[in-house]
N, C-alpha and C positions, 0 to 999 in steps of 0.2 A: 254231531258232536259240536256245542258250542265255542269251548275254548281250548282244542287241542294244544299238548304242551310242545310236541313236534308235528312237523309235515316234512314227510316226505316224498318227494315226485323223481317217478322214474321215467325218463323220456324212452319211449317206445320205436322203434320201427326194424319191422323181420326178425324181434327178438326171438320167435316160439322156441328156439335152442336150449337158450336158458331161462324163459319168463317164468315159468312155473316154478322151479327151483329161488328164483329171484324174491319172487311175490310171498312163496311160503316162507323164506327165512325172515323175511320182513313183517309177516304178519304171526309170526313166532315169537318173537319179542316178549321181552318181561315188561315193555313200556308198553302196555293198554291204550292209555289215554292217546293218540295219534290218528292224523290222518295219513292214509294213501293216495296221491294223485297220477295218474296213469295217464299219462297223453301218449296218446298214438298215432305218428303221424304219417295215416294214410299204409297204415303194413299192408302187404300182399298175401301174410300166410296165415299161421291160426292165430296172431299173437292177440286178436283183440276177442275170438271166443274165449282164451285162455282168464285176458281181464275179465269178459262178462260172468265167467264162470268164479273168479273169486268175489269180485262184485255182490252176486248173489248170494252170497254167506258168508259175507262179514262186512259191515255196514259203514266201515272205517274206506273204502276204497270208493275215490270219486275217480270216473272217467270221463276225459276229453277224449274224441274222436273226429279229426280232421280225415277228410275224403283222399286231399291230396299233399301227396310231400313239397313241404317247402324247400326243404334241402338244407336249413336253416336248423343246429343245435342251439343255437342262440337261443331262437325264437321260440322256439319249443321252452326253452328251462324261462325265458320270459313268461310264458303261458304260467306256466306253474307257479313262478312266485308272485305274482296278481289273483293266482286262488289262493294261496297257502295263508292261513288262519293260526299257524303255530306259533309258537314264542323262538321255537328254533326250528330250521330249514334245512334239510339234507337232502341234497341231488344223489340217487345208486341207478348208475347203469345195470342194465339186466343180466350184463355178462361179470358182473362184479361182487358179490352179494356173500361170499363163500364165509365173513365172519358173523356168526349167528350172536354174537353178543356187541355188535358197532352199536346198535341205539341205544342200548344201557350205557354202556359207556362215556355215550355222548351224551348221554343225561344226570350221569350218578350223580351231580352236585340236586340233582331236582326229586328226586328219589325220594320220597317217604320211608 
């Protein structure tokens, strides 16, 4: 996707809890045109099969994966906004994700 109208990056680590739930409400979206960026820093559980597993069928989710934890929230959402390509930017923690209509919203002035 050349000119996604948003990016979204969900900073990752020992989310498996809620990443699935996370990842589908995100990619459930009435907004199409978007990326997903997925950095994971360094998880211990399933959470980055879970990313490669959405990865794999739907072409909108880019993954970072770093080995080891920096300890750093910072740095992690720095990571993100040096890939993000969007016109607009939204950071969702993976335990936060519960309103299925947040990108619409945050888009409807861009809405065709």
């Amino acid at each position: 996707m050349n000119n996604p109208l948003m990016s979204v990056i969900v900073p990752i680590y020992n989310a498996e809890e809620h990443l699935a739930k996370c990842l589908s409400a995100i990619a459930n979206q009435a907004v199409w045109n978007i990326e997903i960026i997925c950095i994971d820093d360094g998880s211990t559980d399933g959470s980055l099969g879970i990313i490669e597993k959405f990865a794999s069928r739907d072409m909108r989710f880019f993954i970072v994966s770093r080995k080891t934890r920096s300890g750093s929230n910072e740095y992690i959402r720095n990571t993100g906004l040096e890939l993000a390509r969007g016109k607009h930017v939204v950071l969702i923690n993976p335990d936060g994700s519960d309103d299925l209509g947040m990108l619409e919203n945050l888009c409807a002035v861009e809405l065709p």
